[in-house]
C-alpha positions as CSV (number, residue, x, y, z in Angstrom):
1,X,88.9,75.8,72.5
2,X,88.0,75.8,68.7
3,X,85.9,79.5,68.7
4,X,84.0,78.7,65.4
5,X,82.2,75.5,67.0
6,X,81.4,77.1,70.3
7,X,80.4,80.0,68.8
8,X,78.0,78.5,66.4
9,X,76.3,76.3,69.1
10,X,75.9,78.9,71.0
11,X,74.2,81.2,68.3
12,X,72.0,78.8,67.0
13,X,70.5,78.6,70.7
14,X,70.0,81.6,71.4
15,X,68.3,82.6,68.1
16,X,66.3,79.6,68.2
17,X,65.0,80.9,72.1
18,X,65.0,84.0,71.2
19,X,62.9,83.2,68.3
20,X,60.0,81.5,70.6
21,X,60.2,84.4,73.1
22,X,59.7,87.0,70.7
23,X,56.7,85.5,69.3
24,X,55.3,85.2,72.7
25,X,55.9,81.6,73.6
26,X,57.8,80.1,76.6
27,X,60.8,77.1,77.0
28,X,58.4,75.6,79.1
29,X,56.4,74.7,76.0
30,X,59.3,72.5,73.9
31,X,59.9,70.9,77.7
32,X,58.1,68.0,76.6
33,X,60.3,64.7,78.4
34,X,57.9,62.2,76.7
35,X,58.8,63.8,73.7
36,X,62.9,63.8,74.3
37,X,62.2,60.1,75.4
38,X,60.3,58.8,71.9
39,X,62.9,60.9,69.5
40,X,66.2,60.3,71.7
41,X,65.9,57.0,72.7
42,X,64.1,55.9,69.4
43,X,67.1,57.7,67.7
44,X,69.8,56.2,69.9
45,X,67.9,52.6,68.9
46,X,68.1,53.0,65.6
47,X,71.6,54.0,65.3
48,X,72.9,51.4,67.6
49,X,71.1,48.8,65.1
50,X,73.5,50.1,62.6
51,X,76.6,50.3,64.2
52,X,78.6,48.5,66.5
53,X,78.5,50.0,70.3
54,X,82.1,50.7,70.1
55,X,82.1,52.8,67.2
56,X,78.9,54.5,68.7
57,X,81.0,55.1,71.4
58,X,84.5,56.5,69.6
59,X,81.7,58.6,67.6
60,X,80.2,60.1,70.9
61,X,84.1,60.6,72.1
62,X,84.7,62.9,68.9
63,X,81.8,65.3,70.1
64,X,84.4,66.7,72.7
65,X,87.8,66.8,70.5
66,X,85.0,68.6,67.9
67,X,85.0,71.5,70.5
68,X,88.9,71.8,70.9
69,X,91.0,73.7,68.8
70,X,94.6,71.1,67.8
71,X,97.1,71.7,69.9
72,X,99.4,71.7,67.5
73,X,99.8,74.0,63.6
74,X,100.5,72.5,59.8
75,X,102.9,75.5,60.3
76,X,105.3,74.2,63.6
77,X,105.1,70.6,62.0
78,X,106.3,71.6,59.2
79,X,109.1,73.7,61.3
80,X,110.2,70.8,63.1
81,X,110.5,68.7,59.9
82,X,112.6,71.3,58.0
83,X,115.1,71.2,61.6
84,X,115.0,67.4,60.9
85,X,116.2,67.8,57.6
86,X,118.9,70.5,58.5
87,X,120.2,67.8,61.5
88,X,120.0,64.9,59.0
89,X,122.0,66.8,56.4
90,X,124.6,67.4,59.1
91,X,125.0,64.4,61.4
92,X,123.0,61.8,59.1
93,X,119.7,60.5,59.5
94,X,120.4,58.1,62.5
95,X,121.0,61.2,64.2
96,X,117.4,61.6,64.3
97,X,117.3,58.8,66.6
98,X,117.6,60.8,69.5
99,X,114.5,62.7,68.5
100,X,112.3,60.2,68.4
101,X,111.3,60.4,72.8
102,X,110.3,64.0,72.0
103,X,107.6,63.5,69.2
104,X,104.1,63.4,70.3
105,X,102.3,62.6,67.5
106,X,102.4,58.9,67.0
107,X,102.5,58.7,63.3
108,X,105.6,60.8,62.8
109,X,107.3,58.8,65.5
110,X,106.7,55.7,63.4
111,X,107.6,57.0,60.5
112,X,110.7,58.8,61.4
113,X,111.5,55.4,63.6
114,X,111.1,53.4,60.2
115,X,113.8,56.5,58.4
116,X,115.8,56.0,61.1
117,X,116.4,52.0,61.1
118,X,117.4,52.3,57.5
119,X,114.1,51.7,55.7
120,X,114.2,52.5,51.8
121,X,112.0,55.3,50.9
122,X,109.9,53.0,48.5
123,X,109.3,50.7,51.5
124,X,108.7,53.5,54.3
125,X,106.1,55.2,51.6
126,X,104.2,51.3,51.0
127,X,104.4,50.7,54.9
128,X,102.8,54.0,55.9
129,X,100.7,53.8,53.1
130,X,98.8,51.1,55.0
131,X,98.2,52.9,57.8
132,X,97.2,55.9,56.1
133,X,94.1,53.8,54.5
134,X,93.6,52.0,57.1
135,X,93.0,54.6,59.8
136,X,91.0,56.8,56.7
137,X,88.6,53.8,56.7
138,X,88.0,53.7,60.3
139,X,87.7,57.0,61.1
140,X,85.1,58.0,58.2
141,X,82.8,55.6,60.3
142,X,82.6,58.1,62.8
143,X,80.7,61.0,61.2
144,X,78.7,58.4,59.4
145,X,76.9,57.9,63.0
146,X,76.0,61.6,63.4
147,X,74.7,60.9,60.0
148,X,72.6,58.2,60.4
149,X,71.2,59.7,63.3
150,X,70.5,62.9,61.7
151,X,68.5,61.1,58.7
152,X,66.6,59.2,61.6
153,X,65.8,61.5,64.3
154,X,63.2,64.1,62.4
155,X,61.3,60.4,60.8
156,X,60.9,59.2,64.7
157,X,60.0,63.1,65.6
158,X,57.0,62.6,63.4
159,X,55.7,59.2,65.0
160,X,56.1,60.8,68.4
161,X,53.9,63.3,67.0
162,X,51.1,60.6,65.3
163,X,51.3,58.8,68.7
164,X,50.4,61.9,70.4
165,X,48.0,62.6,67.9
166,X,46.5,59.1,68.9
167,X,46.4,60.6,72.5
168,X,44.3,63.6,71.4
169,X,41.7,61.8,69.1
170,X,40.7,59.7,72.8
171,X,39.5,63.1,73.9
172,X,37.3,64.9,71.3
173,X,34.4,65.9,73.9
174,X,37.4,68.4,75.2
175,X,38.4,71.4,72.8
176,X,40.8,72.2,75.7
177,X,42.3,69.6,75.8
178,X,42.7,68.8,71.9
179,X,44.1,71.6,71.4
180,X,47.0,71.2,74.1
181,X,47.5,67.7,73.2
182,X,48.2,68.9,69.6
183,X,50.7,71.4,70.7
184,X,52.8,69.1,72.9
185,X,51.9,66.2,69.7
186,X,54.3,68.3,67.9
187,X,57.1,68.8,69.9
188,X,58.1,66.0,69.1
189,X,58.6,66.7,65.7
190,X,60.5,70.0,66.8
191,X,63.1,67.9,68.8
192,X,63.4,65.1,65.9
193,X,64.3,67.9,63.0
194,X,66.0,70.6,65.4
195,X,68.4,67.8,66.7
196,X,69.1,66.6,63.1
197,X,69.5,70.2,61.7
198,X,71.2,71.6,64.8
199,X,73.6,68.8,65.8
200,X,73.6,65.1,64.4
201,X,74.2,67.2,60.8
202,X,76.8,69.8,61.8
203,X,78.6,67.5,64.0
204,X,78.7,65.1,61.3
205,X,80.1,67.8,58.7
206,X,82.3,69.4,61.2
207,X,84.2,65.6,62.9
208,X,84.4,65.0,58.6
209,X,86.2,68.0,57.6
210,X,88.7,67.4,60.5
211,X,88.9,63.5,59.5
212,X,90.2,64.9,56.3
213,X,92.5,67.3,57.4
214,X,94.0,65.0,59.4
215,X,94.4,62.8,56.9
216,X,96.0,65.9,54.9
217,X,98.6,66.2,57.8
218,X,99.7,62.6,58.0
219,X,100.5,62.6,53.9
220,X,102.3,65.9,54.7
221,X,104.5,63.8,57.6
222,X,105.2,61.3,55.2
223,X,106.6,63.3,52.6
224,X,108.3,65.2,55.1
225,X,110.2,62.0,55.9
226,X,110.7,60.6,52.9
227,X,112.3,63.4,51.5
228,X,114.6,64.0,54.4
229,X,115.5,60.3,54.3
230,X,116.2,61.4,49.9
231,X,118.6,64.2,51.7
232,X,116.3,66.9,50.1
233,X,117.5,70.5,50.8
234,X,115.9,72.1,54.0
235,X,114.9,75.4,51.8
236,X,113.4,72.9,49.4
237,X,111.6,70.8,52.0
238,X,110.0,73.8,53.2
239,X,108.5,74.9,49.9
240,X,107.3,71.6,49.1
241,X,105.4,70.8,52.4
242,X,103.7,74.4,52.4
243,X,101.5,73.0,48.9
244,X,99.3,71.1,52.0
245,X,98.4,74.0,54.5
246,X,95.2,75.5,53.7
247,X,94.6,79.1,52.0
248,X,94.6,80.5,56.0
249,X,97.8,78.7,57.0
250,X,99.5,79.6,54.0
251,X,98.7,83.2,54.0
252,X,99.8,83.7,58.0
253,X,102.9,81.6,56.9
254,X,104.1,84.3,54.1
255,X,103.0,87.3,56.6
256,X,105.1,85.8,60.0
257,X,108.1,85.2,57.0
């Protein structure tokens, strides 16, 4: 599980609750279902006006991957490519071809199957290339949901709470009652800019900054190949790929070496 986006779920929660309780108030107060109905479902409208349900749904899919922590480094990828290049520089590159049932990630195997059947590096990088755009282009749709929802939800918070200000004005005569209906009036603007704030936004910043390092690994695959397909030295491989690990990766790289 990825630590950092449990973690900071879980502590803006908590200080949010803990917030309320300290100044006196109770959950029970921000349990407002008409509330969650108007801002969620007015939300979910909107967004679903924008964007075709299948991209709503790949978006929503995201949410859960957000929460898990790859299962595989820059740093072992970047192993297994330099053993590549040591068994290509031995046996030749169709030697590889035997490798190709034990690779997971898709985009290696395609790119390593291309190596393999004699494409030209020129070609291999034009081929790839493709893809490389073409899955960038799809997957920035995804955070742009969480996004769009985010810019949405706290404007539909605020008519939830004019609509239950509507409901209040009916009943003047009562002070007791006007001043309720005012509170639970503005719940609803709690739930439209807390959700935004709390969760359309970060999971929109967080499903982007893994769309791009993703991205980041795939150009490091395809360099990988390409230069064991240009018989590049192992030793040299190795220094080359580690320009795309991040500041983090490359420091535990140089301290396990």
């Amino acid at each position: 599980m990825d630590k950092a986006s449990i973690g900071g779920f879980l502590v803006a929660m908590l200080g949010i609750v803990a917030g309320l309780l300290m100044e006196g108030g109770h959950v029970a107060q921000v349990l407002q279902p008409t509330a969650a109905l108007i801002v969620f479902g007015g939300t979910l409208g909107a967004v679903l006006l924008q964007f075709r349900l299948a991209t709503v749904i790949e978006a929503s899919r995201g949410l859960v991957r957000m929460f898990v922590a790859p299962h595989t480094q820059d740093t072992q990828l970047i192993a297994r490519l330099v053993a590549f290049a040591h068994k290509a520089r031995r046996e030749g590159v169709v030697s590889l071809d035997a490798d190709l049932e034990s690779i997971d990630d898709p985009f290696l195997k395609q790119t390593l199957t291309l190596a393999v059947d004699g494409t030209e590096p020129a070609e291999l990088r034009s081929i790839m290339r493709v893809t490389l755009d073409s899955t960038m282009e799809n997957e920035e749709r995804l955070p742009a949901v969480f996004e769009s929802a985010g810019g949405f939800s706290p404007t539909i918070g605020i008519l939830g709470a004019v609509l239950g200000l509507i409901q209040v004005m009916q009943h003047l005569d009562d002070i007791h009652q006007v001043g309720r209906g005012i509170a639970v009036a503005f719940v609803a603007t709690i739930y439209g800019v807390g959700i935004a704030n709390l969760f359309f936004l970060p999971f929109a910043g967080n499903m982007r900054i893994r769309i791009r390092e993703g991205h980041r690994r795939r150009e490091m695959l395809l360099e990988g190949v390409i230069a064991i397909l240009e018989g590049i030295n192992p030793r040299m491989l190795e220094i080359k790929l580690a320009g795309f690990l991040d500041y983090a990766q490359r420091e535990k790289k140089e301290r396990a070496a």
